[in-house]
Residue, then its C-alpha position, 0 to 999 in steps of 0.5 A: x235202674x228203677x223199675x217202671x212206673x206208671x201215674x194216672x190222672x184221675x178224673x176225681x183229682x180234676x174235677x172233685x179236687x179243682x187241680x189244674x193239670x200241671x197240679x194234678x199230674x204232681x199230684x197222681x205221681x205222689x198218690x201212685x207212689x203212696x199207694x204201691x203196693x210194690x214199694x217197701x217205703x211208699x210215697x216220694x223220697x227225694x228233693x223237690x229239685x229231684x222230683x221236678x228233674x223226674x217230671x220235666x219241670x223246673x225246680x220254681x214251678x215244683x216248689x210251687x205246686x207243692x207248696x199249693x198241694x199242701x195248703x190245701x193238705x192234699x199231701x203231707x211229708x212224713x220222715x223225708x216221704x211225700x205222701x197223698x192224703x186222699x186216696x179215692x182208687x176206685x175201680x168200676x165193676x163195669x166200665x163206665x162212658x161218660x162223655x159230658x158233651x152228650x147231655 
């Protein structure tokens, strides 16, 4: 069994990157595999079809939002892995409230 694993949707990936959620969820899962620092090979290592199968979608939705994902070169494949290219982990010193309704 593999070990769990968690992704997080940033706000930088939404707002910065302009990705829809559906783009921005495939797109954090693959930046928290290629930032592990747990795993001996970083990034996604299987088929599309296995990786749409992992995140509950279907194989034609999955290529198309990879596909998107790499026009745009916000990921790259590199010997069989698909890796992120951006990597803006940032984590605050204090915690920040940001709520753009208040302003």
């Amino acid at each position: 069994m593999a070990k769990p694993f968690f992704f997080v949707i940033q706000s930088w990936m939404l707002e910065d990157m302009k990705l829809s959620l559906s783009d921005a969820a495939v797109y954090a899962y693959i930046h928290g595999l290629t930032n592990s620092k747990e795993l001996e090979n970083p990034g996604w290592h299987g088929s599309v079809r296995r990786l749409a199968t992992v995140l509950h979608t279907s194989p034609s939705t999955m290529n198309d939002i990879i596909k998107r994902l790499k026009s745009k070169a916000y990921i790259r494949a590199v010997n069989g892995f698909i890796l992120s290219n951006i990597n803006r982990d940032v984590t605050p010193k204090t915690p920040i409230a940001r709520n753009p309704d208040n302003h």
